[in-house]
DODO-844062 format. One record per residue (C-alpha): residue in one letter; x, y, z. Coordinates in pm, whole numbers, padded with zeros to 5 digits, always signed. Layout:
N
AXYZ/...
END
This chain:
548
X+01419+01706-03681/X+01637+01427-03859/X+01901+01559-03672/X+01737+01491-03346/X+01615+01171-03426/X+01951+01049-03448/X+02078+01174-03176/X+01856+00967-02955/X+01935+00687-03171/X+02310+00754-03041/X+02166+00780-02729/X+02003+00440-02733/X+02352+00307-02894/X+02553+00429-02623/X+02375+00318-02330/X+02266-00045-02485/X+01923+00023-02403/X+01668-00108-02681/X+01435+00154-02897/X+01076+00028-02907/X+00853+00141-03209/X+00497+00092-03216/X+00246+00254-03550/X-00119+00210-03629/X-00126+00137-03991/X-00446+00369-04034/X-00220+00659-03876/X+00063+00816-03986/X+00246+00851-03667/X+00498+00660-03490/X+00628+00651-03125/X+00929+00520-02994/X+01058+00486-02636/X+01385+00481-02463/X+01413+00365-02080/X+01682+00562-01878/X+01879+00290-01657/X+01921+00565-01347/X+01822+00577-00969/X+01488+00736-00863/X+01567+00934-00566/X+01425+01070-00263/X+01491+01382-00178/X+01461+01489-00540/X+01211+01619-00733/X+01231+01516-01045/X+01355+01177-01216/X+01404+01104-01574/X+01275+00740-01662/X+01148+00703-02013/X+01217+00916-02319/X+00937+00931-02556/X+00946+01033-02921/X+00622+01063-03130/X+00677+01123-03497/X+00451+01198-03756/X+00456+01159-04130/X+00550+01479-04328/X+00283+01727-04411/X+00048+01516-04118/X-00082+01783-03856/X-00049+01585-03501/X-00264+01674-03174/X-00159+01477-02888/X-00372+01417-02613/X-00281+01197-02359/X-00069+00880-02314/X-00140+00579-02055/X+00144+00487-01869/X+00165+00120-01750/X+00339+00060-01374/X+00293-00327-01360/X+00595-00469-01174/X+00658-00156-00941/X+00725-00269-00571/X+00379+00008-00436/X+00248+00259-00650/X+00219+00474-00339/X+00536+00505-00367/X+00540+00770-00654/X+00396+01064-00542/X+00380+01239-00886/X+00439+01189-01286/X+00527+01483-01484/X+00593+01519-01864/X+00815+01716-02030/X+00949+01828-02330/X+01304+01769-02382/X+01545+02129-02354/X+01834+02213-02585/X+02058+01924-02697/X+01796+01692-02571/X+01885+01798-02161/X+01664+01721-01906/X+01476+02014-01873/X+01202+02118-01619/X+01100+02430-01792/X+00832+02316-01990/X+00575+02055-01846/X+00344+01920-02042/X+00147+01688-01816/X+00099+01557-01500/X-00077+01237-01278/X-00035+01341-00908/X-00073+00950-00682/X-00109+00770-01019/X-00271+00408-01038/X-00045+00104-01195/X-00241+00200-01538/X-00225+00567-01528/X-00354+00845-01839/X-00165+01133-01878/X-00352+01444-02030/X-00085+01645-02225/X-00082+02036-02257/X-00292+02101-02620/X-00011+02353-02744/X+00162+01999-02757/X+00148+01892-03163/X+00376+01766-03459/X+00687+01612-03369/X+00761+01614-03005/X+01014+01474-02774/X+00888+01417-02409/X+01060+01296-02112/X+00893+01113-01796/X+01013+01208-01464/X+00869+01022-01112/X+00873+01213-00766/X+00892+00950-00495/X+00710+01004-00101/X+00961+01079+00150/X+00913+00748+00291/X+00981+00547+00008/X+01142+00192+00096/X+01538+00237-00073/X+01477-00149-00118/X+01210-00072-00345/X+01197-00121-00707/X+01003+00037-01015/X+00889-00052-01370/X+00702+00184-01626/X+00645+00158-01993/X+00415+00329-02233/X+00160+00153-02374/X-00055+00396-02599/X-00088+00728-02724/X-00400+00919-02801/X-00373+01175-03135/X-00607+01369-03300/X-00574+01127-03568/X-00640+00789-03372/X-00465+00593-03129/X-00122+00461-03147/X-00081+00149-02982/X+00195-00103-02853/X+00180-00420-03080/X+00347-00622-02761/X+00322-00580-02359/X+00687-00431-02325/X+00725-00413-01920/X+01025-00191-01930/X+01318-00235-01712/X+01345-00216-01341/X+01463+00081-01188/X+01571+00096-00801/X+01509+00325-00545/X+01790+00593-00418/X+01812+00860-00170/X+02004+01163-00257/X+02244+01224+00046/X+02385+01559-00093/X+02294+01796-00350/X+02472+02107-00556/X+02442+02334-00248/X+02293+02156+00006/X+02398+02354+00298/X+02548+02589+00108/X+02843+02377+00005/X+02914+02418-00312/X+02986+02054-00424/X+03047+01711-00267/X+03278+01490-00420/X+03511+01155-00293/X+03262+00932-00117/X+03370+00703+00151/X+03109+00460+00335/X+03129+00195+00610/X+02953+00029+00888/X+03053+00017+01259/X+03015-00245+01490/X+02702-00143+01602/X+02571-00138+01284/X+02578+00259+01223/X+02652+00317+00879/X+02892+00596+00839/X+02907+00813+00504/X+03185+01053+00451/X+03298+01265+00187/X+03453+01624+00105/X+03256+01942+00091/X+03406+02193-00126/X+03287+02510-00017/X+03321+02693-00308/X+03395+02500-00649/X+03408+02189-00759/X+03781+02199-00787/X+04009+01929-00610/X+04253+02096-00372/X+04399+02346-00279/X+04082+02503-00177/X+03825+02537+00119/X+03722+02210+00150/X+03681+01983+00481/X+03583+01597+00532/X+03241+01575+00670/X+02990+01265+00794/X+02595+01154+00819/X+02536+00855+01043/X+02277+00650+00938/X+02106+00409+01220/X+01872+00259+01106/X+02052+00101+00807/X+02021+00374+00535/X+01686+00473+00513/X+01774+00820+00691/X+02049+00994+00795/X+02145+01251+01030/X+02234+01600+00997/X+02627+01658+00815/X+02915+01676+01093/X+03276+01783+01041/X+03499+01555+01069/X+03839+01713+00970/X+03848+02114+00917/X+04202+02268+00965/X+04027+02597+00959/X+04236+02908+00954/X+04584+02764+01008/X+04955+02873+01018/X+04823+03273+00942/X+04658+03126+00635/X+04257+03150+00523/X+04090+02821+00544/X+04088+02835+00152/X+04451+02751+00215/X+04437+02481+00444/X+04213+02204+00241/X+04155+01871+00360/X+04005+01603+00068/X+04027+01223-00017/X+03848+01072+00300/X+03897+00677+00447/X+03687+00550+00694/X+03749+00263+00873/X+03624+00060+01140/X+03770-00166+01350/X+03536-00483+01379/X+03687-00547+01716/X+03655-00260+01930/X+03406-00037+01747/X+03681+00263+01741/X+03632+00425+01385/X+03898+00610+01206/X+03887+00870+00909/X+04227+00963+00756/X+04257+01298+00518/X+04503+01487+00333/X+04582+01845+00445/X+04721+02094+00225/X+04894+02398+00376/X+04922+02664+00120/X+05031+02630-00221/X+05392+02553-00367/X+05505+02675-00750/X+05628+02508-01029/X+05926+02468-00875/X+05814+02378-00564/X+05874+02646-00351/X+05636+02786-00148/X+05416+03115-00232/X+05416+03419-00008/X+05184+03702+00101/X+04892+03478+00013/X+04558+03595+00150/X+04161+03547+00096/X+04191+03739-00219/X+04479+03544-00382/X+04399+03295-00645/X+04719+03082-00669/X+04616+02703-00695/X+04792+02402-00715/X+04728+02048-00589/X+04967+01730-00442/X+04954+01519-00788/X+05024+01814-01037/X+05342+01957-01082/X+05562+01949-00771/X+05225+02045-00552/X+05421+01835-00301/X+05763+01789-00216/X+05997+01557-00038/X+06034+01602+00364/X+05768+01643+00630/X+05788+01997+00678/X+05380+02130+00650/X+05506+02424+00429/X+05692+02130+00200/X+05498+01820+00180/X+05097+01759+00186/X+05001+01635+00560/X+04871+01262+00653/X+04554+01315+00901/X+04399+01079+01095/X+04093+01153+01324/X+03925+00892+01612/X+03583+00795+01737/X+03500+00601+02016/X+03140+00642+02018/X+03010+00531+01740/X+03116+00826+01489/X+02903+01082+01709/X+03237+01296+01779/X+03577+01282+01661/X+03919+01375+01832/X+04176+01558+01738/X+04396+01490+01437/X+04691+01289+01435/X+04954+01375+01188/X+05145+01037+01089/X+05308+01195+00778/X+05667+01122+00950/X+05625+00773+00866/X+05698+00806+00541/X+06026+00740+00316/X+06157+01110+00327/X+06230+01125-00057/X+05877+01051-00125/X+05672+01339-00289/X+05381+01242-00081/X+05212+00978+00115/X+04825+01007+00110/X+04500+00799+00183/X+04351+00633-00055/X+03977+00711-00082/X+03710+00507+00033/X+03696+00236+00305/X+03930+00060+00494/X+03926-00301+00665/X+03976-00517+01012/X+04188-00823+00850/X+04080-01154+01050/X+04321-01144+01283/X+04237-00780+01381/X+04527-00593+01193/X+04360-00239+01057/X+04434-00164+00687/X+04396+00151+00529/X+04460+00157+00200/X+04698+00458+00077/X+04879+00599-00232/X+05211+00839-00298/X+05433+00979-00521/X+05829+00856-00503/X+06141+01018-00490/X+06050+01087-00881/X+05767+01202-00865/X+05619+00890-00995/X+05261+00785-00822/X+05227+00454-00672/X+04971+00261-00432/X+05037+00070-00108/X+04889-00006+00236/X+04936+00156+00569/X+04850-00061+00897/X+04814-00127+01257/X+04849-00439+01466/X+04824-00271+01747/X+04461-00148+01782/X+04550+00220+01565/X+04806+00294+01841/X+05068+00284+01619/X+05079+00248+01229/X+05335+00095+00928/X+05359+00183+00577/X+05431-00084+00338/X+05586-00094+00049/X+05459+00034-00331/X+05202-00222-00510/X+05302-00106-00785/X+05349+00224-01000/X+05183+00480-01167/X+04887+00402-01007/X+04686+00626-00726/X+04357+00510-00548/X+04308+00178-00412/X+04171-00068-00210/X+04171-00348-00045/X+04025-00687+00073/X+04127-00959+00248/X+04138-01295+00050/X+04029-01670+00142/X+04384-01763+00161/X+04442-01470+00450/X+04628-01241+00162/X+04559-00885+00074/X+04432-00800-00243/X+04489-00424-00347/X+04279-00310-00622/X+04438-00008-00802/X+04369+00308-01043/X+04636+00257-01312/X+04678+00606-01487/X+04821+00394-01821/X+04414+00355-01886/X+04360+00714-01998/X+04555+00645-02343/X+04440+00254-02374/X+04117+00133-02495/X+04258-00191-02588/X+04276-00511-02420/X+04512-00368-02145/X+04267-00124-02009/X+04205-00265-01684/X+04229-00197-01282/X+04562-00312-01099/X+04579-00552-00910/X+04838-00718-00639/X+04843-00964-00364/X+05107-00944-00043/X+05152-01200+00228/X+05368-00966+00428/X+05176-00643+00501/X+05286-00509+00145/X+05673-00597+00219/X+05677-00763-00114/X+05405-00779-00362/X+05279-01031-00636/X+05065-00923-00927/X+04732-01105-00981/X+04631-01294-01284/X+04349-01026-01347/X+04566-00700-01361/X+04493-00506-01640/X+04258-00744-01790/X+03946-00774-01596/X+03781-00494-01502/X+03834-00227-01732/X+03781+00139-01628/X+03825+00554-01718/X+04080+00605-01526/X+03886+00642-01200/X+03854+00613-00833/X+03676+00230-00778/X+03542+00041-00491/X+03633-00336-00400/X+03449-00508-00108/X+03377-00868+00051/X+03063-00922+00153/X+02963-01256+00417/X+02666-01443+00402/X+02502-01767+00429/X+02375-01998+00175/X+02222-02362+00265/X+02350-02339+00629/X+02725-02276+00487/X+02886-01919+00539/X+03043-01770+00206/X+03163-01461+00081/X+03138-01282-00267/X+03369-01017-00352/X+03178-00695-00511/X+03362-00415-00707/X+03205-00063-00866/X+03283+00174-01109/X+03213+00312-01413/X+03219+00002-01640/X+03366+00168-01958/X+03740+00257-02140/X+03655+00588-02178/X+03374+00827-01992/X+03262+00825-01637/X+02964+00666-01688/X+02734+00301-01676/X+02792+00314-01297/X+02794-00087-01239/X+02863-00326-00929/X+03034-00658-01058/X+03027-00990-00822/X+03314-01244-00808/X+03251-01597-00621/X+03587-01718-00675/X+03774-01418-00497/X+03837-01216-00797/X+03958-01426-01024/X+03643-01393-01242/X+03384-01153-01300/X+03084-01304-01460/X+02882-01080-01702/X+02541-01234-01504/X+02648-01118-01170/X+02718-00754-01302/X+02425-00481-01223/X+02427-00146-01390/X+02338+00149-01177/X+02341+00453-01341/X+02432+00500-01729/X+02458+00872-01768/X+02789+01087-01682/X+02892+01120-01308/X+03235+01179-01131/X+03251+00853-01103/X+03378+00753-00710/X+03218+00481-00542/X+03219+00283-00219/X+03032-00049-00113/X+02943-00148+00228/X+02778-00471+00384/X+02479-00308+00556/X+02343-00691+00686/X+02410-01057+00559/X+02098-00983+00308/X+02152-00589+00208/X+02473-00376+00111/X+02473-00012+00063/X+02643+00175-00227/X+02758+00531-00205/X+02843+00711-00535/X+02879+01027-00694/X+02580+01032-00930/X+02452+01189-01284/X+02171+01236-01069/X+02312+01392-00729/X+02633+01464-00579/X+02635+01164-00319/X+02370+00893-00439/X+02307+00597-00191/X+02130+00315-00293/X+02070-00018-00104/X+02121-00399-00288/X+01971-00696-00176/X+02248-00961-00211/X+02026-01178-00408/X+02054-00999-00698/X+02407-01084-00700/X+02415-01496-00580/X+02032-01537-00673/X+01938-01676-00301/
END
């Protein structure tokens, strides 16, 4: 039992949450609690909040009877349609196997009767189920305040209110429509205010490509709180005599243009699979398991031949995202030599003067990755690649500065072997449409990360009848580990991230991938792969960031 003691006390270390201990002196019994920084989310059953761990002294036989649960601070209590109790599974997982209690509609001071097989040394875990109808701007606090025992009641020494937990709504699940995972999130808004979530759906396994995977949508109109059924967006099917398992399309950017309300989402195709040597295989088939992908090996060569080189997509809408036309390939506009010339995920942006911007990443005549931007100023008719940001780095993106520059915030793969004062994001600055390039004062020192897609957004709004903008950026806030899944908030356009403007989303592991929207002048919308769900999106008012 020592053993599992301290690994919650790792626990509590790691995610730099505080252990609360509370003892009777006239019983021998202790309780402690740790609260779970983590989304609550409709359209899943069960939530972990609160870890609770009741100890008693050796030789002490322990019945525990019930607990009261405290809710003070929660946005409605209607809200939660049930509280279950669990014990903890193997390697302290949240398990569902074995409840222990249960308040169905519970009051703001709610007692929990627990399961009498439930004595001695126990480790419990509180999950919440929310209504379907649950407001995603809604917010919820819960601590434990006593704990009935055979042997008397242990009792909090100090009102602890807990910490406040948001409300999320799980967009796509492990096998939601039979698809076996959903990975690379990409969100925006239109100019009718539709807010537009894309993604891939890999059919079959989590793997990256090559594999049967296509870029699919929900539309959300009415600003988040539902979304329509998943559409396919790009799906090369069975192409060129191959299964669809070889023909992949991943790594989804959506962008809309701000003046004409056309919407574009750019993929990568894969056709087939090329060797070591970068050749490509033969005879391959729906049983055939050769795999390779366009950033391993030579997955993708030099040229614009399908069979050599991974293919640039881009698909249109004109109506508001509710069909999409064919593809265009624009792969030809790429320096020959180059490996290969991709989309970066995630969002990309109408500069002021109405120039389209996707942000977009490669590999160079050596093989060597790289970041850069890829634009129209022409309404989408026609499209220019810049020049590399800078190298070995991969997904980006970008905003558009004060000063009318472009900021390109980059994945720099030198992070996965640095935990020092170098781990940090890449970041660069062109006046030219990425002609030429000039590093910012925060590269590699600001905003640390894992080595990890990240999200970089401005967001307008008004404060005292003057219009401003803050700059918002998400990912995984740590050196190592895909997890404390955080949104930061500059004022001074990214020159400084203050520790007071950061908000911590979700501590546990995830894939990591984010993307931040403006939903309205008061609200933005996050989309994220999750510890809780594949695609989590959550909304933010933009107070919590500028405090007005």
């Amino acid at each position: 039992m020592r053993n599992i003691i301290l690994n919650i006390s790792v626990l509590v270390m790691m995610s730099g949450l505080t252990t609360m201990t509370f003892a009777q002196e006239k019983n021998p019994a202790t309780f402690s609690v740790i609260h779970h920084q983590l989304p609550v989310l409709v359209n899943k059953k069960h939530n972990p909040v609160m870890t609770i761990a009741i100890d008693a002294a050796p030789g002490v036989g322990l019945r525990i009877d019930r607990l009261m649960l405290d809710f003070t601070g929660t946005s409605r209590i209607s809200d939660i349609r049930a509280v279950r109790l669990f014990r903890f599974g193997p390697k302290l997982a949240f398990d569902t196997t074995a409840m222990v209690g249960i308040a169905e509609r519970p009051s703001l001071k709610q007692e929990i009767y627990i399961d009498s097989s439930v004595t001695g040394a126990v480790r419990l875990w509180v999950s919440l189920e929310l209504a379907p109808k649950t407001d995603l701007l809604h917010v919820f606090r819960i601590a434990c305040k006593s704990i009935t025992t055979g042997n008397g009641v242990l009792t909090a020494a100090t009102t602890v209110g807990g910490i406040t937990l948001r409300a999320g709504l799980a967009i796509r699940r492990h096998m939601d429509d039979g698809v076996h995972t959903y990975r690379i999130p990409g969100l925006t808004t239109t100019k009718q205010g539709t807010l537009l979530a894309v993604y891939d759906a890999r059919r079959a396994s989590s793997r990256d490509l090559q594999g049967d995977m296509d870029i699919t949508l929900n539309r959300s109109t009415d600003g988040g709180r539902s979304w329509q059924p998943m559409q396919t967006v790009l799906d090369m099917k069975q192409w060129g005599g191959l299964p669809e398992k070889f023909n992949g399309v991943s790594d989804a950017n959506i962008l809309a243009d701000d003046r004409t309300g056309d919407i574009y989402v750019a993929g990568l195709w894969m056709h087939g699979v090329l060797d070591d040597r970068g050749m490509p295989l033969q005879g391959l088939d729906t049983a055939s398991k050769a795999w390779n992908h366009q950033w391993r090996n030579k997955g993708s060569q030099p040229g614009y031949d399908v069979h050599n080189t991974s293919q640039f997509l881009i698909t249109k809408s004109t109506d508001d995202g509710k069909t999409w036309g064919e593809p265009v390939n624009i792969t030809s506009l790429k320096d020959s030599a180059w490996w290969l010339f991709a989309p970066a995920p995630g969002h990309g942006i109408t500069l002021r003067d109405g120039t389209l911007v996707f942000p977009t990443q490669g590999r160079d005549e050596a093989g060597m990755s790289f970041s850069n931007i890829t634009y129209s100023r022409d309404g989408g008719r026609s499209w220019t690649v810049g020049r590399p940001a800078a190298k070995n780095t991969t997904e980006c993106m970008a905003v558009q500065l004060a000063d009318g520059g472009i900021m390109l915030n980059m994945r720099h793969n030198a992070n996965r072997n640095d935990t020092g004062t170098t781990n940090g994001r890449a970041v660069a600055v062109t006046y030219d449409f990425g002609q030429t390039w000039q590093t910012h004062p925060t590269s590699r020192n600001a905003l640390i990360e894992p080595t990890c897609m990240a999200s970089i957004h401005q967001h307008a709004f008004t404060a005292g009848g003057e219009k401003k903008h803050v700059m918002l950026f998400s990912n995984p806030n740590a050196k190592t580990g895909r997890f404390n899944m955080t949104i930061k908030a500059s004022f001074d356009d990214g020159l400084s991230w203050p520790k007071e403007h950061w908000l911590l989303l979700d501590e546990r592991n995830s894939r990591g991938y984010s993307c931040i929207t403006s939903i309205d002048a008061r609200t933005i919308g996050i989309l994220y792969e999750g510890s809780q769900a594949d695609m989590v999106f959550q909304m933010i008012p933009v107070k919590v960031f500028t405090g007005r």
